[in-house]
Structure formats: structure tokens, C-alpha cells
N, C-alpha and C positions, 0 to 999 in steps of 0.2 A: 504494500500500500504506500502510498503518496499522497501529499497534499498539492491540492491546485486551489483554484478562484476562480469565482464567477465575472465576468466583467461585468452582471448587473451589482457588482458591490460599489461600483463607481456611475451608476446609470443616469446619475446627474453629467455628464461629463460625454464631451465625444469618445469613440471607441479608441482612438489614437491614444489620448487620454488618458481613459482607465488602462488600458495597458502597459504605458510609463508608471501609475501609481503602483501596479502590483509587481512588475520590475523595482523599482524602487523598496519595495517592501519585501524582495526578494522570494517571491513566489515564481515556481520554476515551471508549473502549469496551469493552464485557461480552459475554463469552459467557456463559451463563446457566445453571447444572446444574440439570438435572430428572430427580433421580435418587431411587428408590423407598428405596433404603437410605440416602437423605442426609441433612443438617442442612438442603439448600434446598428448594426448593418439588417435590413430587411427581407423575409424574407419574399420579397415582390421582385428586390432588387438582383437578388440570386440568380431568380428565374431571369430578369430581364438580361442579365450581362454575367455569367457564370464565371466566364475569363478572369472578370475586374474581381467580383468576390472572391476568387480564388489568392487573385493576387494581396489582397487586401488582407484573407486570412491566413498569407505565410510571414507579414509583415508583423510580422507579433512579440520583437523586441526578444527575442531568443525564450520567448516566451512555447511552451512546446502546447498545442490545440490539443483537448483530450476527450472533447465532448461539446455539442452542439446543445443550445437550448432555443425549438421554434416553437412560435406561436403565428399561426397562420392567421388573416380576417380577410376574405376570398369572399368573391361577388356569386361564386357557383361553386359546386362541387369538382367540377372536373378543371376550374382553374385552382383548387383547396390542394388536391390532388398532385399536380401539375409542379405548384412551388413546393412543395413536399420531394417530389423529388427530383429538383433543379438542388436542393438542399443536400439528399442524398448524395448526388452527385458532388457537391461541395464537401463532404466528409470525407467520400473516395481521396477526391484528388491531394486534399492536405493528412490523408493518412490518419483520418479520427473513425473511432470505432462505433462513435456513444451519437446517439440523439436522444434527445429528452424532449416527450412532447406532454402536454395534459392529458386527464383524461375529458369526457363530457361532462355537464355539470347535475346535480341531481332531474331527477325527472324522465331523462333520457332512456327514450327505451334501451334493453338488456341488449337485446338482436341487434341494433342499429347499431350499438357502440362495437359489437363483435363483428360488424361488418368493416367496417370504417378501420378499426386496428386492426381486423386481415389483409385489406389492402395498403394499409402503412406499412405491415413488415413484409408485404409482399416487395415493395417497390426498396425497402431498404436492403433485402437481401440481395437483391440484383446488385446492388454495390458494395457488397460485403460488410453493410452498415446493420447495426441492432438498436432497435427502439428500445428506448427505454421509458416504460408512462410513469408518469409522477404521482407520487401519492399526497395527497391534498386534504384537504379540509374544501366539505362543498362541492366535493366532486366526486365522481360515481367513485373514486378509491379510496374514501376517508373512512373505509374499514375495510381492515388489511384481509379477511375472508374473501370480499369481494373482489379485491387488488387481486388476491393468488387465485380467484375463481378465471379472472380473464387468460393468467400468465395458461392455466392448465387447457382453455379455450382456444386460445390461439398462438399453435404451432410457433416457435420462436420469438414470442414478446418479453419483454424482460419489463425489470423495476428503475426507476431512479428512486430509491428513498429519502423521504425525508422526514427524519423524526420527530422534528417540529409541529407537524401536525397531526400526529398521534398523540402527543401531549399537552399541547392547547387544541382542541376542539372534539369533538363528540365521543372519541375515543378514548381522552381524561388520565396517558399514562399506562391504561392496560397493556398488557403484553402485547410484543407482534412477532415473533420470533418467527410466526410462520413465514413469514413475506422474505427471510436472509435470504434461499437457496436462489430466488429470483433475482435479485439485484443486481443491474450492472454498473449502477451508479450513485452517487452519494452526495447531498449538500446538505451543509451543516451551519448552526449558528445556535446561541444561547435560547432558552424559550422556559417560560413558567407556565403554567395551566390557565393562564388568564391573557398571557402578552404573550405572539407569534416568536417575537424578536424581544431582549434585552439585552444588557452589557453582559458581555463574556465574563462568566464564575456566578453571575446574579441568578442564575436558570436552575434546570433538574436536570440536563441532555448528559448525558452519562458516558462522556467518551470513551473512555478506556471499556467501560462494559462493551458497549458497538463495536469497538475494533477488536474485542475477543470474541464478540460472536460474528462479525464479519470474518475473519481468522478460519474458524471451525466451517466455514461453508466455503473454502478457498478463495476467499476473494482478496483480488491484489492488486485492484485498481485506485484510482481517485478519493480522496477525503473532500470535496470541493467546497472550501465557503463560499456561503452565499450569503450576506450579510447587507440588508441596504442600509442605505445612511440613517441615521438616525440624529433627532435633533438636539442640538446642544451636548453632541457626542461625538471627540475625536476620531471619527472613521479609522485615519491610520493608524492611531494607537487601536484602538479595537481590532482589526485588524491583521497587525502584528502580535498582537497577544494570542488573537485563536492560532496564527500558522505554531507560535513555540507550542502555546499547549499541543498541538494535535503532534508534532516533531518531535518533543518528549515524549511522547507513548507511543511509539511507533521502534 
């Protein structure tokens, strides 16, 4: 295992940007936001010029890419489709394994959302890419049963976990141990039962326990903060505090 960042930890800031800050802060891997409503790169723009995003995402200040995070907002289905894997394609080419998408939000039928994630990992396998859905609060995965209902549903989908909201939100800290053997990816930040995010050591997120149970299902990828800004809260100290803690237990 490894520690990376998100570049949404600097999502105030262009993507050039945040990646001097996390250079700076001596973080040695990125996960990458390609997100339609963000300050980084889009994924509209992927599709429209793959060349330039490509170019754009080897410019990464020896920063090494280790995972994609999209959020799509498409006029149609078959253009939803379309930038999804113009994106794929962008993971090939810079040599990243990981996409990390949402899942639907509650409501959404069972069948629908099994459809839609067989053709995600249909289209990412074509590039030797693996999804990985996020587990959320508010979203068809904010219980981790249903999370591993999908991974066993559709052929080759994987997890990004995120523990934060097993702990603040409906699932209140219960166990999820079921959801490790899934996982191919990981973002982390402080959190209490009442607040998503607080200052690193304020929360319950129980590193050292995660990275032994991460450990026992062989997993040896990404630790990735993702931490946003918070106000009247030195970012880069925060920051640099979570990469030592998680480098001391590691």
C-alpha cells in the first residue's frame, strides 16, 4: 500500500495548481477529478480532445496518476456512455488502473442501476480499466450489503471505499468488513458520526485497523486522501498531517 491525493483536496484551485500543492506537500500519487461541475479537467473535454487530456494528464509534476475520479452530467444516454469511455480510454493511455464512479442515488430502480454498471465495466474492460463505484451516503451503496450485492451482480465491478460514510450516515459505524475483498480503491479523511469531514485525530476512522484489514484481503494499492478545504482550517497542515499518519503505519 501507498498513499496518494485527490486533487479534489485542492478543488478551489486550477488542476495545475493542486498538483504543485500536493508536490509540495510531497505526495508521490494522484487521483485525478474529472468532474463536469469542477475546476479540473472535464469529463466533456476528454471526449472532445483525448490527445490534449492525455497530454495534460502526464503533466503531473512527477506526480505518478493512480486512479480517475468521473462524474458525468450528459444530455443523453448514449453521449453519458460515450464520455465514459473517451475516459477509459484516458486511463489506458496514462497507465491508470482505477476509475471511480458513483453509484445512482436512492430510488433508482435495482435492474436499471445493474444495467448501466454492466455497461461501465463493459466499456472499461476493453481498456484494461476496472471500475470502481463509490460507497456513499444517499446512494444506492450506503449499505455495504447492497454495495457487495452489485460487486457479486456484475461480473468484474469493484469498490472504491470510503469509510466516511459508513460512519457518518445511516450506517452509524456498524461493521462492513464485508465490502474489503471488493475494493480496489480507497479515500480517506477524518469523520465523527455527525460531520462527513473534520481535522485529522478529531474523528473515529480507525487507520491502522483499515490497513490490517485491507492487508488480510491482499490489497496493495492507494491510501488516497480526499480531504476538501475546510474553513478556517490550514489545508496544508491538515494535509501533511494525514500523508505522516497514514506513512507511519504503513
Amino acid at each position: 500500500m501507498f498513499v496518494a491525493a485527490s486533487t479534489r483536496c485542492f478543488s478551489n484551485l486550477p488542476l495545475d495548481a493542486a498538483l504543485e500543492r500536493l508536490v509540495d506537500l510531497e505526495y508521490t500519487a494522484v487521483e485525478i477529478d474529472l468532474d463536469e461541475s469542477g475546476n479540473h479537467l472535464k469529463p466533456s473535454e476528454v471526449a472532445q480532445s483525448l490527445e490534449k487530456a492525455v497530454r495534460i494528464c502526464r503533466k503531473t509534476r512527477r506526480l505518478t496518476p493512480v486512479a480517475y475520479s468521473v462524474e458525468i452530467k450528459a444530455d443523453s444516454e448514449g453521449e453519458y456512455y460515450a464520455q465514459f469511455d473517451a475516459c477509459c480510454r484516458l486511463a489506458k493511455a496514462t497507465k491508470v488502473v482505477t476509475i471511480a464512479v458513483r453509484s445512482e442515488e436512492l430510488g433508482t430502480p435495482f435492474n436499471a442501476e445493474i444495467e448501466r454498471l454492466q455497461e461501465l465495466v463493459r466499456l472499461a474492460a476493453k481498456e484494461g480499466v476496472v471500475v470502481g463505484l463509490a460507497t456513499e451516503s444517499g446512494r444506492m451503496t450506503q449499505d455495504p450489503s447492497t454495495a457487495v450485492v452489485f460487486c457479486n451482480n456484475v461480473k468484474g465491478l469493484a469498490l472504491t471505499l470510503d469509510p466516511s460514510h459508513y460512519i457518518c450516515g445511516p450506517h452509524q459505524g456498524a461493521p462492513y468488513e464485508q465490502v474489503m475483498k471488493h475494493v480496489c480503491h480507497i479515500r480517506l479523511r477524518d469523520t465523527t458520526k455527525d460531520q462527513l469531514q473534520v481535522r485529522v485525530g478529531q474523528g473515529l476512522i480507525e487507520y491502522g485497523r483499515l490497513i490490517t484489514q485491507l492487508a488480510k484481503v491482499g490489497y496493495t494499492r492507494a491510501l488516497c486522501v480526499d480531504m476538501q478545504p475546510m474553513e478556517d482550517v490550514d489545508q496544508m497542515a491538515e494535509m501533511r498531517k494525514i500523508r505522516l499518519l497514514l506513512e507511519s503505519l504503513l
